[in-house]
C-alpha positions, -999 to 999 in steps of 0.1 A, spaced: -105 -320 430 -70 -322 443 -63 -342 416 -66 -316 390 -38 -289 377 -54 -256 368 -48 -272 333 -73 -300 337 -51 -324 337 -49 -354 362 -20 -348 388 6 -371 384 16 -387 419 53 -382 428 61 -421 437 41 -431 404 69 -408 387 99 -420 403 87 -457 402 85 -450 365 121 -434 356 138 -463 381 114 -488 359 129 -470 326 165 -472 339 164 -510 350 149 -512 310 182 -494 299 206 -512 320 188 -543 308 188 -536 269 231 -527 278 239 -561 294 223 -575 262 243 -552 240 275 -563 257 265 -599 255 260 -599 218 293 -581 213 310 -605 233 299 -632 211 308 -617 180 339 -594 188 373 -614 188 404 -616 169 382 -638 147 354 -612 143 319 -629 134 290 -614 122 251 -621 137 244 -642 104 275 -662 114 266 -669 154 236 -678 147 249 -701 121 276 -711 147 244 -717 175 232 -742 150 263 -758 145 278 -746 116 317 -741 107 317 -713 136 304 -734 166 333 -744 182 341 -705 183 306 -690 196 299 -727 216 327 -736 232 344 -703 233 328 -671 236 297 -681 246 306 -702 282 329 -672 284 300 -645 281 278 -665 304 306 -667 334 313 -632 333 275 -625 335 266 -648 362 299 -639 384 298 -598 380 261 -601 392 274 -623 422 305 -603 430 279 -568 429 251 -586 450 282 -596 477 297 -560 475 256 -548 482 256 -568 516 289 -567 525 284 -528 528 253 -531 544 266 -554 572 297 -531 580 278 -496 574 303 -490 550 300 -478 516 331 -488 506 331 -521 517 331 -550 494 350 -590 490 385 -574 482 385 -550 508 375 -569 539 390 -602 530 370 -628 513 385 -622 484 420 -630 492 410 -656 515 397 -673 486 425 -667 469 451 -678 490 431 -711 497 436 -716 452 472 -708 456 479 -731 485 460 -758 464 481 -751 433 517 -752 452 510 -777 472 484 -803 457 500 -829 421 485 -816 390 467 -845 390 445 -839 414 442 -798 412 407 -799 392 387 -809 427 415 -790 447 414 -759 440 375 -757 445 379 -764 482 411 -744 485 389 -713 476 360 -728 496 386 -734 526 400 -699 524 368 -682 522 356 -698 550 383 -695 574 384 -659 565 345 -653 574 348 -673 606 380 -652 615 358 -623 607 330 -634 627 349 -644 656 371 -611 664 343 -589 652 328 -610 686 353 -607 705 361 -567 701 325 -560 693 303 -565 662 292 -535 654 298 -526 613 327 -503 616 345 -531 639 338 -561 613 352 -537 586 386 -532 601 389 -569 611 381 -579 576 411 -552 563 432 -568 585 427 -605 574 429 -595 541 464 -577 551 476 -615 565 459 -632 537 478 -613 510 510 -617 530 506 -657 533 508 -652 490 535 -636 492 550 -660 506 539 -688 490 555 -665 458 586 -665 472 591 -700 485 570 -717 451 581 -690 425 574 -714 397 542 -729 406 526 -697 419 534 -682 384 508 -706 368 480 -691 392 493 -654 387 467 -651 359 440 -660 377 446 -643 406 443 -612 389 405 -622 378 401 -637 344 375 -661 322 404 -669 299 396 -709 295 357 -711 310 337 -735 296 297 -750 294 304 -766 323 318 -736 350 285 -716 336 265 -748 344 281 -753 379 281 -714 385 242 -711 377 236 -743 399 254 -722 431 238 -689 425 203 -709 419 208 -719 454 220 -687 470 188 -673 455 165 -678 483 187 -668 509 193 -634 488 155 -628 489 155 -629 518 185 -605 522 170 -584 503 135 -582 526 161 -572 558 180 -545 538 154 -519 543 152 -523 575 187 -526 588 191 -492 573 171 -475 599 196 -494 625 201 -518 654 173 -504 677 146 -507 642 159 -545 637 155 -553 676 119 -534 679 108 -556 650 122 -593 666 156 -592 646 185 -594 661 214 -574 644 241 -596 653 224 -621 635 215 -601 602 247 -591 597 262 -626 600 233 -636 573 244 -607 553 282 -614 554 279 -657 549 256 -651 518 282 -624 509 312 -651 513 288 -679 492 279 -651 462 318 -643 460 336 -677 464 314 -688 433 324 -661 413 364 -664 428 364 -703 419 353 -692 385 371 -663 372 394 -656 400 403 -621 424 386 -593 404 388 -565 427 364 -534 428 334 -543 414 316 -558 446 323 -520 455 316 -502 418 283 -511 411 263 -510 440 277 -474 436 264 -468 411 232 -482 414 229 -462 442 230 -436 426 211 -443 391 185 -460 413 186 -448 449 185 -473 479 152 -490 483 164 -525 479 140 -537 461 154 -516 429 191 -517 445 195 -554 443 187 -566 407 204 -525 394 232 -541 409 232 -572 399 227 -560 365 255 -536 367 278 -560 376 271 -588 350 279 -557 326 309 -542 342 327 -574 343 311 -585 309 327 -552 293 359 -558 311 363 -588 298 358 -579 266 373 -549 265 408 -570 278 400 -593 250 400 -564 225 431 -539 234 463 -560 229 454 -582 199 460 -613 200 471 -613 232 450 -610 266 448 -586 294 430 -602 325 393 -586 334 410 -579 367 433 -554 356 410 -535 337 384 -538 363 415 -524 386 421 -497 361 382 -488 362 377 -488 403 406 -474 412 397 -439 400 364 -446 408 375 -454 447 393 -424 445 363 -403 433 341 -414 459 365 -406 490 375 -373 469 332 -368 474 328 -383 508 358 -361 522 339 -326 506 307 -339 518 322 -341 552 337 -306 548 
């Protein structure tokens, strides 16, 4: 009988509710990241039309266009937005710190500075396997220096947070130089330094999938130690984990999610720290709902940057970094603006 309103009707339970509108959301955020695909595909300086992509899938006078083209470059701005979110999502949960994320604390220009030692100082010729382990080198150097000093001064989340800003200060400074004593060669990595998919082809989707494929496991997993590191240190011991070592799971598959999506398309800054916002708050923070909003999110922020740089200076290009820039940095502003009222 406490099932039923004065109306007769069956009382609807309040989880059942919520579980429903989150279901309904990941549905719409779903349906979008397929709406930005297709438009991807078939929005260019050489518009096509469906009729003519599909005719291009098959092989017809558009396929080197939608094969070659668009479509590696639609699939590598999925894959690495959804990778760069998911590495924003744990970053911020091992430093306690919503505005954490691979730009901020590091990894990002770790990564980054590893490519542009590679590119100075590495022939041409040899540039296509050695730039890979540049970003692979800086990234982990980076993480270890993280690890190490968070150890040293303590390793609680506030400490590895200021560590990582402070490696990323050092990081950007070695570009800098490497800028100034290498202007000509650095200029040919400018462009990818500032994030873009510009040139992507079958091949970086297939090596990118291959990477993330692997990480997915270890993400699963991350994902099962969310909820519970939320509660804090004394919730993980009582249950046999120890913090230290959650958050240096937490950060490493952070670092692997982000240098794939760096030794693909480059420093895009923000969106590790721009859609787990906001799938915060469109989906709250259980992670089971958390993770995949976010992942989604991301593969369509960066998708839509992408093609939105594509799109506003005809026929030229404007990075997906820059616009993703243009996008956070607002947004960044807006959250501290709200945490800082919060806070009275």
């Amino acid at each position: 009988m406490s099932m039923i309103l004065k109306s007769g009707r069956p009382r609807i339970p309040r989880g059942t509710s919520l579980r429903g509108r989150r279901l309904t959301g990941l549905i719409a955020v779903v349906v979008l990241v397929i709406v930005i695909t297709v438009a991807g595909i078939c929005v260019g300086a050489v518009p096509l039309a469906p009729a003519q992509v599909l005719d291009g899938l098959a092989g017809g006078p558009n396929a080197f266009i939608v094969q070659e083209y668009r479509l590696p470059r639609v699939g590598v701005t999925l894959l690495a937005g959804a990778a760069l979110a998911v590495s924003g999502l744990l970053l911020q949960a091992a430093v306690r710190n919503p505005l954490a994320s691979p730009d901020v604390i590091g990894i990002t220009k770790g990564a980054a500075l590893g490519a542009m030692s590679a590119t100075v100082l590495v022939p041409a010729a040899a540039q296509s396997w050695a730039i890979p382990l540049g970003i692979a080198a800086g990234a982990s150097v980076v993480t270890a220096a993280i690890l190490v000093l968070a150890g040293r001064v303590g390793s609680r989340g506030s400490t590895l947070a200021l560590v990582g800003i402070a490696i990323a200060a050092l990081a950007g400074a070695g570009m800098q130089y490497l800028m100034t004593v290498f202007p000509q060669k650095s200029d040919q990595a400018m462009v990818w330094l500032a994030g873009s998919a510009y040139g992507t082809n079958s091949t970086d989707v297939a090596l990118l999938s291959l990477w993330l494929a692997a990480c997915l496991p270890v993400v699963i997993s991350c994902t099962r130690l969310l909820d519970l590191s939320a509660f804090g240190d004394d919730s993980l011991s009582s249950l046999g984990h120890a913090p230290t070592r959650v958050r240096m799971l937490f950060v490493i598959t952070a670092v692997a999610l982000a240098g794939g999506a760096v030794a693909t398309v480059g420093g895009i800054g923000f969106l590790g720290l721009l859609a787990p916002h906001l799938a915060r708050t469109l989906f709250g923070s259980r992670p089971a709902w958390l993770v995949p909003a976010s992942a989604l999110l991301g593969a369509a922020l960066l998708s839509a940057a992408d093609l939105a740089g594509r799109l506003i200076a005809l026929p030229n290009e404007i990075p997906a970094g820059i616009v993703a820039a243009v996008i956070g940095g607002p947004y960044l502003l807006f959250v501290l603006i709200r945490e800082a009222r919060i806070r009275g």
